[in-house]
FIMARGU-13776 format. One line per 5 residues: number of its first residue (from 1); their letters; for each residue x, y, z of N, C-alpha, C. Coordinates in pm, 1 decimal, decimal comma. Example, Ala and Ser with C-alpha at 12.3 -4.5 7.8 and 13.67 -1.06 7.14 Angstrom:
2
1	AS	1319,0:-569,0:780,0:1230,0:-450,0:780,0:1320,0:-330,0:780,0 | 1285,0:-225,0:708,0:1367,0:-106,0:714,0:1290,0:3,0:787,0 .
This chain:
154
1	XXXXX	784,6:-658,6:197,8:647,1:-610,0:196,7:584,6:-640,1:332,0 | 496,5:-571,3:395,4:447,1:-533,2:549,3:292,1:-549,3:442,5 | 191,8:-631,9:523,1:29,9:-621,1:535,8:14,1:-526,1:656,8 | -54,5:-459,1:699,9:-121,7:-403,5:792,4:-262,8:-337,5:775,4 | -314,9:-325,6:877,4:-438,5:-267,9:869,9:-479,0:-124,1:818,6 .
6	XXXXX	-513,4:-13,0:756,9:-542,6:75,6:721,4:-590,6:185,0:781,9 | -503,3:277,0:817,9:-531,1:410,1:900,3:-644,6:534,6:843,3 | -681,2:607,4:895,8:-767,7:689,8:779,6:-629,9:797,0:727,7 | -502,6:792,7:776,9:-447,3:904,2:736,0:-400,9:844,6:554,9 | -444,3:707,9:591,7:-377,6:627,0:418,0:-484,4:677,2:337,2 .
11	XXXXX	-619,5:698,6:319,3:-660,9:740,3:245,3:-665,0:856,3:116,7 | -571,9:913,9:119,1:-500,3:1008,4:-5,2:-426,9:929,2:-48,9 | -371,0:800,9:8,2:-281,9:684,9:-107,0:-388,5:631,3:-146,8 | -461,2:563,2:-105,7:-565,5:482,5:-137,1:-613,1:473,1:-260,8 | -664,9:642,6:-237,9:-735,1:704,3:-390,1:-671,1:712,6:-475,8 .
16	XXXXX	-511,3:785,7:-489,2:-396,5:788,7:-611,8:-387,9:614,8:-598,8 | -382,7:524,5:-535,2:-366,7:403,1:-624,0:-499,3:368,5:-701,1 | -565,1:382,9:-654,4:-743,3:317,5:-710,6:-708,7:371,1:-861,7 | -677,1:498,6:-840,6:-745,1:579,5:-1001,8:-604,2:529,1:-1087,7 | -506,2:507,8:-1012,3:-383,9:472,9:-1124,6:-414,9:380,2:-1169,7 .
21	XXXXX	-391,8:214,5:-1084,2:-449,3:82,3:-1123,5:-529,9:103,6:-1213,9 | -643,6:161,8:-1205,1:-776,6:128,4:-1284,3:-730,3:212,7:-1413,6 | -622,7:304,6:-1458,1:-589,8:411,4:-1537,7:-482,4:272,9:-1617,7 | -421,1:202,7:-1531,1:-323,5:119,3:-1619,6:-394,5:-13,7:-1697,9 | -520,7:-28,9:-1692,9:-622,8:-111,3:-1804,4:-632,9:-20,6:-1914,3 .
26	XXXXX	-563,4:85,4:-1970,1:-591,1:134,6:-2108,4:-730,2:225,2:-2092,1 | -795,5:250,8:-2000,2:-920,7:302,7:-1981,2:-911,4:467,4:-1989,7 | -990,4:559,1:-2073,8:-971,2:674,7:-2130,6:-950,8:794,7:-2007,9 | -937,0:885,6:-1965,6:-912,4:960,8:-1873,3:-1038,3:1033,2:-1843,6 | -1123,1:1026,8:-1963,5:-1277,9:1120,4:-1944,5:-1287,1:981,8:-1868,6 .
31	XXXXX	-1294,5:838,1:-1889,0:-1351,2:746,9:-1774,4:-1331,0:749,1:-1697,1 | -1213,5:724,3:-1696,9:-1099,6:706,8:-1483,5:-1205,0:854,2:-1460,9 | -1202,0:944,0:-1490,4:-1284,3:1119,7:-1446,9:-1423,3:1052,5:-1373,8 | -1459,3:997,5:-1440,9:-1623,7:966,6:-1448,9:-1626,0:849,5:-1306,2 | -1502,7:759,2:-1306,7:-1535,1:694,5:-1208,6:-1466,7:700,0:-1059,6 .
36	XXXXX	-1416,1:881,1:-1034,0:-1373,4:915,1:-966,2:-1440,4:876,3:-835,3 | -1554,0:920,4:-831,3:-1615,3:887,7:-709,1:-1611,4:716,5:-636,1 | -1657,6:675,4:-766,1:-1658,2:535,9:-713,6:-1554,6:439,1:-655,4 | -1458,1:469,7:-679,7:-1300,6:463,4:-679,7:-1243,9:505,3:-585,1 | -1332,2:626,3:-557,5:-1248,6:657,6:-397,5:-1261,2:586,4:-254,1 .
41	XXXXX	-1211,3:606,6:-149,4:-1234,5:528,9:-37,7:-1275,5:647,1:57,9 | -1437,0:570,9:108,0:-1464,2:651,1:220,1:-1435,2:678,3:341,2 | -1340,3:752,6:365,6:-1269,9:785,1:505,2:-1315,7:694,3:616,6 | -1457,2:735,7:663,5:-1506,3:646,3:777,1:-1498,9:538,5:774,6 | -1510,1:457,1:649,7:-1472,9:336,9:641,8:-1377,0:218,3:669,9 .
46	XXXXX	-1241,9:361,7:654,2:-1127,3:298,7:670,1:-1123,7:196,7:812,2 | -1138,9:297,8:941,0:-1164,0:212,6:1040,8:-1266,5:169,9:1092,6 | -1400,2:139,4:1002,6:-1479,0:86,8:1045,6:-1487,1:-71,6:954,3 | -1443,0:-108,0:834,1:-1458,9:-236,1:783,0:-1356,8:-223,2:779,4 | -1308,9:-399,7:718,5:-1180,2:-454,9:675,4:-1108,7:-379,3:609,1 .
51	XXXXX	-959,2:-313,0:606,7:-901,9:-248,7:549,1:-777,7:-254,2:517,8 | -693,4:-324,2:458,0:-552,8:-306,1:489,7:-462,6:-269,1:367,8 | -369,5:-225,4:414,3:-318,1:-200,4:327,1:-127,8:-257,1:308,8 | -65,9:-267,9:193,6:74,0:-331,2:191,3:146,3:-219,8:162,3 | 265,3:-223,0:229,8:357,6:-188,0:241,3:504,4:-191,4:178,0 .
56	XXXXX	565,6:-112,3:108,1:712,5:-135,9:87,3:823,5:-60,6:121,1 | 917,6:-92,4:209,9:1006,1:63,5:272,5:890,4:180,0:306,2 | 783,4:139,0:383,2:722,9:268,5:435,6:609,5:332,1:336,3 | 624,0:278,3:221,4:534,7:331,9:154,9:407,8:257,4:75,5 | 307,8:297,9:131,5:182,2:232,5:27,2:117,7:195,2:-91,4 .
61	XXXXX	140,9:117,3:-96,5:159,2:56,8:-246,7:26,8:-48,8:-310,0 | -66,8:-78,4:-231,6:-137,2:-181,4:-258,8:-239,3:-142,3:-132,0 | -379,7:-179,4:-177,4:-481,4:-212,4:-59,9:-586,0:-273,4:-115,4 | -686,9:-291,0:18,1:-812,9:-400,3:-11,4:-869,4:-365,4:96,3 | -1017,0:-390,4:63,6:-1104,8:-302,1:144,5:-1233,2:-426,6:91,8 .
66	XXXXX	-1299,4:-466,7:242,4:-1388,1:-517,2:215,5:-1511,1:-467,4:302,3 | -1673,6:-458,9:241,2:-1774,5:-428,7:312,0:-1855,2:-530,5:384,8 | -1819,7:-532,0:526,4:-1885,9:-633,4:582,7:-2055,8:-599,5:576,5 | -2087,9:-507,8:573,1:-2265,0:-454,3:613,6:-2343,2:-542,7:453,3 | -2247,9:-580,2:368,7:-2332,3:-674,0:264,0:-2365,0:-817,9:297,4 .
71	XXXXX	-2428,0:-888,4:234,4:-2492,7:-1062,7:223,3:-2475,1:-1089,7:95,0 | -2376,3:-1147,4:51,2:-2227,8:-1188,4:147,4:-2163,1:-1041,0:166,2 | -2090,2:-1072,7:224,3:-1922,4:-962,1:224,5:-1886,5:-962,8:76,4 | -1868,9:-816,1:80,1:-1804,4:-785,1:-48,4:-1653,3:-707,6:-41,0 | -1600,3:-731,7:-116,4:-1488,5:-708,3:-170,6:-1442,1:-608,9:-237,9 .
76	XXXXX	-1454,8:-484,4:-237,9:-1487,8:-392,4:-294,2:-1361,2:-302,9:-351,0 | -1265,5:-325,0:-233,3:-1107,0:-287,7:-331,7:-1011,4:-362,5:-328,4 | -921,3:-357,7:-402,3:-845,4:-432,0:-444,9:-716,2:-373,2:-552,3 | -642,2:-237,0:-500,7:-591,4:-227,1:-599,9:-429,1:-199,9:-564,4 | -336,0:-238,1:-647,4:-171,1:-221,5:-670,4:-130,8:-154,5:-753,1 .
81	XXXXX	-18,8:-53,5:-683,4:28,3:35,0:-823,4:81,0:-28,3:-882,9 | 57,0:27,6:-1042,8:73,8:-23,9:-1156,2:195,1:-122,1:-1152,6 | 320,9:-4,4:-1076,7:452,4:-33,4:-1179,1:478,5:-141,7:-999,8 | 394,0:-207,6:-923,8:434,5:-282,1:-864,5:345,0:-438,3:-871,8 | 244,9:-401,4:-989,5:200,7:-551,0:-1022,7:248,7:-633,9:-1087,2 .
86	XXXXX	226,7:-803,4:-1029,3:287,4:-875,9:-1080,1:468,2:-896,9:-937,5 | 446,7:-844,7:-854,8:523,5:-881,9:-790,0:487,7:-926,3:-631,7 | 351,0:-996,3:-628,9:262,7:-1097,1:-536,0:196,3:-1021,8:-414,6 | 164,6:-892,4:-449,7:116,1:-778,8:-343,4:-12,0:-775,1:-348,6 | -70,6:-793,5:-487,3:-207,1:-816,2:-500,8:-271,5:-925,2:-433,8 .
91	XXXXX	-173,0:-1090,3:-422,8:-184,3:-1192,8:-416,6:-186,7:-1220,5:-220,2 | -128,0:-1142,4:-186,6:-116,7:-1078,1:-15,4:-225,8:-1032,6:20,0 | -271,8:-941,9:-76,2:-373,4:-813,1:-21,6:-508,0:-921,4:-28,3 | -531,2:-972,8:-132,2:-618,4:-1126,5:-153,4:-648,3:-1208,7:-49,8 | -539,8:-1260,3:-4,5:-497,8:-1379,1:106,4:-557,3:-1322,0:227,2 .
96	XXXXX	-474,4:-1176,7:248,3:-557,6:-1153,3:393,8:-702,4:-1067,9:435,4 | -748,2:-1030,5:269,8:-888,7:-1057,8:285,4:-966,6:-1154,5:297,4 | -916,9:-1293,2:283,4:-939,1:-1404,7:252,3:-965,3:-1454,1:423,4 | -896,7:-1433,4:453,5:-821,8:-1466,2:575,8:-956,5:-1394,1:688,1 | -935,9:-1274,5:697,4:-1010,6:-1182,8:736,9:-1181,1:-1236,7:795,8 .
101	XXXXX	-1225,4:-1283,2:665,5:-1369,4:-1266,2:610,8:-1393,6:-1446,6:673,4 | -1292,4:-1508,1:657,1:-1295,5:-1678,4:733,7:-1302,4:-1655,5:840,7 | -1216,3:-1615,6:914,1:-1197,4:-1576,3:1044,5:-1318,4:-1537,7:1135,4 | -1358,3:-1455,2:1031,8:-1508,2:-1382,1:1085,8:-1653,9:-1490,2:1067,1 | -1620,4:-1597,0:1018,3:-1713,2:-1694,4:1015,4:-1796,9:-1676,0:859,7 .
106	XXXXX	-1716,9:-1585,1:753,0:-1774,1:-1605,7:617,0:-1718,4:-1656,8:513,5 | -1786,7:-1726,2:444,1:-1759,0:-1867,9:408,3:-1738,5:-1812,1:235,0 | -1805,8:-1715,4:181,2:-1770,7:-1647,4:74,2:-1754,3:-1470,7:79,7 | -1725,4:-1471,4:-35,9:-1693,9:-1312,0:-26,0:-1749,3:-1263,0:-222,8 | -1827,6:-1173,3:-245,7:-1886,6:-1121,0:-339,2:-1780,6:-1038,0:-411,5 .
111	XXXXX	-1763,6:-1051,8:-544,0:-1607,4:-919,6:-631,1:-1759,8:-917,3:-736,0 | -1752,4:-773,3:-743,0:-1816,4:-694,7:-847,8:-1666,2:-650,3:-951,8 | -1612,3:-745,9:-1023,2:-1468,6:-725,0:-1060,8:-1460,1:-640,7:-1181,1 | -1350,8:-588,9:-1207,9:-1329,7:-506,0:-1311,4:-1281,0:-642,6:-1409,5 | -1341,9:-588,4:-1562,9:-1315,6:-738,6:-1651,2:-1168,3:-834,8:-1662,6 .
116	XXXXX	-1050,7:-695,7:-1636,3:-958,5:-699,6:-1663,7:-882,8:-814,6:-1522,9 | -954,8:-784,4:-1428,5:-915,8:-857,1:-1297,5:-959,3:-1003,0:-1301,3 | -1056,7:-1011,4:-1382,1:-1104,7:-1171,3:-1378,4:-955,4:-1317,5:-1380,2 | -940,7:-1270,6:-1454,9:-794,6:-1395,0:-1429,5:-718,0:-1384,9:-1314,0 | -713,1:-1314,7:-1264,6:-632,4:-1289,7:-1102,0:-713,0:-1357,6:-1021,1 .
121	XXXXX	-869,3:-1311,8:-1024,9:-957,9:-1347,2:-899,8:-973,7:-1489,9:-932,3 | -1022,0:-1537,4:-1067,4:-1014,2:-1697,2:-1063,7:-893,1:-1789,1:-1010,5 | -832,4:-1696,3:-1020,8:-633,7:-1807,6:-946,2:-701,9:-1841,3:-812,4 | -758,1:-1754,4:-800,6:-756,5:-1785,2:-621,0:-875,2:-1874,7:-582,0 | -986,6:-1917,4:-703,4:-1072,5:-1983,3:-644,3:-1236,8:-1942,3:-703,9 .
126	XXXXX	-1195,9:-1791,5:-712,1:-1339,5:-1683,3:-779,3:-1407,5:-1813,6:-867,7 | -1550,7:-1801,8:-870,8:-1666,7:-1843,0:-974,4:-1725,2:-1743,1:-997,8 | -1713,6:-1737,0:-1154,6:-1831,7:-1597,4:-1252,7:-1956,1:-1704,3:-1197,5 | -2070,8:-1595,7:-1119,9:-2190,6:-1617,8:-1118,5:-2281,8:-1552,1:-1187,2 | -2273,3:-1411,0:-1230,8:-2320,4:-1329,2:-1362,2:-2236,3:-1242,2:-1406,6 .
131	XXXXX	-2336,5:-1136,4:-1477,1:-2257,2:-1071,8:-1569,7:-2325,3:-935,3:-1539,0 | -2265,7:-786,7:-1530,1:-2339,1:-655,0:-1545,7:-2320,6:-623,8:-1638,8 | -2413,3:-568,0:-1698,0:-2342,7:-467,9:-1829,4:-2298,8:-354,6:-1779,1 | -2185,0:-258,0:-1850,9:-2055,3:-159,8:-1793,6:-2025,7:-155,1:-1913,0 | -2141,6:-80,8:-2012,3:-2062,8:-31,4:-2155,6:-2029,0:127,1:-2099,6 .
136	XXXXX	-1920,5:127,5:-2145,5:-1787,5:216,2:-2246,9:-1794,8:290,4:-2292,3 | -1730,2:440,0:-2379,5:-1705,5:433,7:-2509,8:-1608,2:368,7:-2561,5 | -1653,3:322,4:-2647,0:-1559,1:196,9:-2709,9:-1560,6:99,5:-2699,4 | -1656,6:48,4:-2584,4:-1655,8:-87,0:-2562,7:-1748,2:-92,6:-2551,8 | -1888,0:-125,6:-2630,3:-2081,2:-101,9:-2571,0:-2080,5:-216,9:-2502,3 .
141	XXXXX	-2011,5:-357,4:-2527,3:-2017,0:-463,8:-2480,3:-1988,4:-530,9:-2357,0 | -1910,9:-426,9:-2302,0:-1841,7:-423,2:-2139,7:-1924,8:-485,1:-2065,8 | -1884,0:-603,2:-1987,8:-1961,9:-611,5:-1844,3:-1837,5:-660,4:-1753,4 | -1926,4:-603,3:-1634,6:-1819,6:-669,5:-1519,3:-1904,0:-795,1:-1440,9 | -1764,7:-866,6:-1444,5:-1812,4:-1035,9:-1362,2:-1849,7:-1003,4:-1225,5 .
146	XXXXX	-1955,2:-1081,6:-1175,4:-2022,5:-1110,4:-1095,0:-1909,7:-1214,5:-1007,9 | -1832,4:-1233,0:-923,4:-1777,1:-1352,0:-875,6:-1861,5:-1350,3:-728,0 | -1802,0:-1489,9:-707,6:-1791,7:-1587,9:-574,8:-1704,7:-1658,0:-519,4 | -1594,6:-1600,8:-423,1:-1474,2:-1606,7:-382,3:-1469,6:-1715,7:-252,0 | -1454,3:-1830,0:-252,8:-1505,7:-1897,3:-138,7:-1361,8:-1871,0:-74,2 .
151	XXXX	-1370,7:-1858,1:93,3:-1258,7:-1775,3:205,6:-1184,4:-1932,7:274,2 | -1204,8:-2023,1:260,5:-1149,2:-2160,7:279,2:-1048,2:-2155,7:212,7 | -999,4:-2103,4:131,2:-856,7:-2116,4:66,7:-733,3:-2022,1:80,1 | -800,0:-1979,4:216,5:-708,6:-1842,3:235,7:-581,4:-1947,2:352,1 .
């Protein structure tokens, strides 16, 4: 596996991983539909904030994308294809956002997390500071955690 930084030509991977990942939480297809937009990555972005993306034999498999223009830095992607989670790419893509955001003299980093991600982001350090509500169908009760990722442990 190769970390590197994120080209704008990666952005058509970007998006087929965002919507898969977020498609492999069991989440209905009218949803993944609904949260197309949000999910996607904005081109300009690519080379203007933190961006990188992992690598396997050439091909893109994992990225993370953080927005420096927030207080704190946020964290905003974070996603691995499905059928390659669980084999420490997420845990890379983590580290050198981690890494990244220290480097740059910030001391935390903000995850507006999907619920399902909460046990990943706490490995690394994450504190739930609130809660959104993000009802569903099917789930009215949904919220997504609020974390606080301190970058000292990268």
């Amino acid at each position: 596996m190769h970390i590197r930084s994120a080209l704008p030509r990666d952005v058509l991977a970007l998006d087929r991983i965002a919507l898969e990942a977020k498609a492999h939480w069991g989440y209905s297809q009218a949803q993944i539909d609904g949260w197309r937009a949000d999910l996607a990555t904005r081109p300009e972005t690519v080379a203007s904030w933190p961006t990188f993306v992992a690598e396997v034999d050439g091909d893109v498999v994992g990225f993370a994308q953080i927005d420096p223009t927030t207080t704190p830095w946020e964290l905003i992607s974070l996603f691995v294809e499905p059928c390659r989670m669980g084999q420490g790419i997420g845990a890379e893509l983590i580290r050198t956002a981690m890494l990244n955001a220290h480097q740059s003299g910030i001391e935390v980093l903000h995850i507006d997390a999907d619920p399902n991600a909460l046990g990943f982001y706490r490995s690394f350090g994450a504190q739930e500071v609130a809660a959104v509500p993000a009802p569903i169908e099917n789930a009215p009760d949904r919220v997504r955690p609020q974390l606080r990722l301190p970058t000292r442990g990268a």
